[in-house]
N, C-alpha and C positions, 0 to 999 in steps of 0.2 A: 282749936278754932279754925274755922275755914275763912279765910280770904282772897278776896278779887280784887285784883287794881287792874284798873280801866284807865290803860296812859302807859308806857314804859321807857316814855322820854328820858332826862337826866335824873329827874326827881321820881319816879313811877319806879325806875327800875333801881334804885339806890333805895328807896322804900322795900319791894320786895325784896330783895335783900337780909333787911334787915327781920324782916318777918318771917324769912326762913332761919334766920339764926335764932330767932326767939323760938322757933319751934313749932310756928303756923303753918299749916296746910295753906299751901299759896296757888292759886291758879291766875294765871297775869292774859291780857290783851291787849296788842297796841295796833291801829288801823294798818301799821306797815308791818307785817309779821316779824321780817327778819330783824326788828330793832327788839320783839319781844323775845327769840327765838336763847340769845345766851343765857337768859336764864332758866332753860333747863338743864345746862351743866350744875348750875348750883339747887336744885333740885323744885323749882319751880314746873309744874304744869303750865303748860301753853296750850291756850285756846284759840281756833282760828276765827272765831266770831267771838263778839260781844254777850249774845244772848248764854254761849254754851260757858262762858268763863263762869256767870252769876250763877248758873243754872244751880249749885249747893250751894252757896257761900252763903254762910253766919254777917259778914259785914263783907260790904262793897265800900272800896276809897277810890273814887275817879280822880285821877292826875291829869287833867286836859288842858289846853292852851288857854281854851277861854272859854265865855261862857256859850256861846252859841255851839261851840264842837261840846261840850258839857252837856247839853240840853238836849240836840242830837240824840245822841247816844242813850242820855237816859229816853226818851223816848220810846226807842227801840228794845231797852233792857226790864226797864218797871215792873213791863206785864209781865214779866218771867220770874223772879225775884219770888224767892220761897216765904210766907208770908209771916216767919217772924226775923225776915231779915234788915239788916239796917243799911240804907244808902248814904255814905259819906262823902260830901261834895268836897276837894280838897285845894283846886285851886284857887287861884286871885281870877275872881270874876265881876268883883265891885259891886258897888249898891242893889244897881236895878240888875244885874245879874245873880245877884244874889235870892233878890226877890224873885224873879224867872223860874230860877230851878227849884224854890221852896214850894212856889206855885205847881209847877209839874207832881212833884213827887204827892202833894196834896190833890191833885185829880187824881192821878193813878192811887190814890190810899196808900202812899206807901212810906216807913218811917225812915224819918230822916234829918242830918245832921250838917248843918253848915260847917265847916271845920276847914278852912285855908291853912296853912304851916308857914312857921318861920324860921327858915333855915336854906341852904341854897343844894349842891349835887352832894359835896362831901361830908355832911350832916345830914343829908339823907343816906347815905352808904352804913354812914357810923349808926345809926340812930339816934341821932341827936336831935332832932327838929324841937321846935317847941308848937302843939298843938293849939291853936285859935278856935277853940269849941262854942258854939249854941246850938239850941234849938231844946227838945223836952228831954226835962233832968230825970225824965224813967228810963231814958235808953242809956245812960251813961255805965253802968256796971257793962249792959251788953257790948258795949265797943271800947272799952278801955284798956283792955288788953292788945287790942289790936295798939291803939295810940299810942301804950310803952311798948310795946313792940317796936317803932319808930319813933317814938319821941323819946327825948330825958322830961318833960313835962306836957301837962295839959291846962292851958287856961279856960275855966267855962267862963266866958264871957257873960253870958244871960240865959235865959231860956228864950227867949223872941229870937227865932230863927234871922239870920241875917248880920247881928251883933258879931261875929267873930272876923264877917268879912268886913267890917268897917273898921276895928280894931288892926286887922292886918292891911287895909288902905295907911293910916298913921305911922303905923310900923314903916311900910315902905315908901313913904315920904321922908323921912328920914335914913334910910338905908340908901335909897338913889340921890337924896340931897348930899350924904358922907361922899360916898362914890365920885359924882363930879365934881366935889371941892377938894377931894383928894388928884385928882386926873387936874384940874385948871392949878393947884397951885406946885405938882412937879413940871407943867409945860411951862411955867411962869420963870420956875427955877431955871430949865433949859434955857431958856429966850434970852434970861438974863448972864448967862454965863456961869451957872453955879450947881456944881456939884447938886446933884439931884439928893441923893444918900444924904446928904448934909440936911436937907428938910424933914426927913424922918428921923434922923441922928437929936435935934432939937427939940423934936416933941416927945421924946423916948423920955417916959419918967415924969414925965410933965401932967397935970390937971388934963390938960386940951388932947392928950396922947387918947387913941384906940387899938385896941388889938385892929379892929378893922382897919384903919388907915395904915399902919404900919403891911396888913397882907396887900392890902390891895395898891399901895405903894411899890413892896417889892414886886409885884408882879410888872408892874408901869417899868419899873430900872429894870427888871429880870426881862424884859418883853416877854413875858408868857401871858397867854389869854385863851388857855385853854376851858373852853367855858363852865362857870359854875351856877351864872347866872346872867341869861346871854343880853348882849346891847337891847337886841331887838323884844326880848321879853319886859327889859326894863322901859323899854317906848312903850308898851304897851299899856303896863300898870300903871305908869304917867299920866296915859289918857287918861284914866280910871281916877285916876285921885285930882283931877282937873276937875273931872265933872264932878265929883265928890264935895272938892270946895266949893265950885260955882255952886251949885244946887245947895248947898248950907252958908251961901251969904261971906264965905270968906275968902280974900284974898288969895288967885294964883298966880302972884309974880314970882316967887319963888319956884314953883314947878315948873312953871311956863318957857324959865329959865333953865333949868336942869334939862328939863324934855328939848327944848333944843339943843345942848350940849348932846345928848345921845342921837338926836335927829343927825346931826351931823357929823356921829363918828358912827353910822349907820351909813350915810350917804356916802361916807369914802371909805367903806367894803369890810366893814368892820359887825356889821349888824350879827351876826351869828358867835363873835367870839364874845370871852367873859364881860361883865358890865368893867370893869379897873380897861377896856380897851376904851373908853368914854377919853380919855385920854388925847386919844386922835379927834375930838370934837374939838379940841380948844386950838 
């Protein structure tokens, strides 16, 4: 199978990766060449444009920031796109971003997959994500290969295009709510004079215990914040699940709150490192 990923940020290029170890014929593109350029030691093709990357590929997975650089790009790509191939939109682009790029790909005719992932850089390297799938259940034999390729599973949410990126809004409402409740109650520990280690020593074993809390704890006591999923991506997807609630009638005092906790360890020079640096918001 041929594939393209369109993105080789932390997650584009820990994806192809893992699709060259599956055994895919990989052709990558990322607007700044040199971040796509190392993976032609591990035997990725590199394309210097968008258009020449798609130009064979059986399935396209765009890894992009959001959804307007998403939209962009397909844009420019569509028309090119060999015409039993399938476009998999793969980042958190929210509702009406969601709907955006379903719309595009349905003016250009062209088929396609709403599919966000859950997983953050080193479950993308491993292939571990867990795939957040919709759209029409005739294209799923054609791109599943690709998705165990990188994932250890695939959820088809629905057929109605859009359903996987609202599934993955929920997802990461809870993922960025863990995150700053683990970051405010080791500063709380500090403040108060207490062995930081001792807060995650108490929950070890415990009901309330998470693998997560426990990493993203010792990263907070280890200060490593080498990113796996950065402050400023988690500000982003905040937005996205603010307008998410507002727009379906439910309360975002909970978000509203988290998203300034990362507002503020963005503001004091933290926005590019892992989300466990949320830490320095409190």
């Amino acid at each position: 199978m041929r594939v393209a990923i369109l993105g080789t940020g932390a997650m584009g290029a820990g994806m192809a990766q893992s699709l060259l170890r599956a055994g895919m014929d990989v052709t990558v593109w990322n607007r700044t060449v040199a971040r796509a350029e190392p993976l032609a030691d591990d035997g990725a093709t590199v394309a210097l444009d968008p258009v020449a990357a798609v130009a064979d590929a059986d399935v396209v997975m765009a890894m992009l920031f959001d959804a307007a650089s998403t939209i962009e790009v397909m844009e420019t790509v569509l028309p090119h796109l060999r015409k039993d191939a399938v476009f998999v939109q793969c980042a958190t682009v929210g509702v009406e971003g969601a709907a955006q790029t379903a719309s595009v790909a349905a003016r250009h005719g062209v088929a396609f997959l709403d599919c966000p992932v859950l997983g953050t850089k080193a479950p993308a390297e491993q292939g571990k994500l867990v795939m957040l799938a919709s759209g029409d259940p005739a294209l799923r034999e054609r791109v599943q290969p690709a998705f165990d390729g990188v994932g250890t599973k695939t959820i088809w949410v629905g057929d109605e295009l859009g359903l996987g990126s609202k599934l993955k809004l929920a997802c990461n409402a809870w993922i960025a709510t863990l995150a700053a409740a683990a970051g405010q109650s080791l500063a709380l520990a500090k403040a108060l004079g207490v062995d930081q280690q001792l807060v995650l020593d108490a929950f070890d074993g415990s009901a309330a215990n998470s693998a997560y809390l426990q990493m993203k704890g010792a990263a907070i006591i280890g200060d490593s914040y080498a990113p796996q999923f950065s402050v400023d991506g988690v500000r982003k997807d905040a937005g996205l699940i603010g307008d998410a609630l507002g727009a379906s009638g439910v309360s975002t005092v909970l978000i509203d709150g988290v998203r300034a906790a990362f507002d503020a360890a963005s503001s004091a020079g933290h926005g590019g490192d892992d989300m466990a640096a949320v830490y320095f918001g409190f």
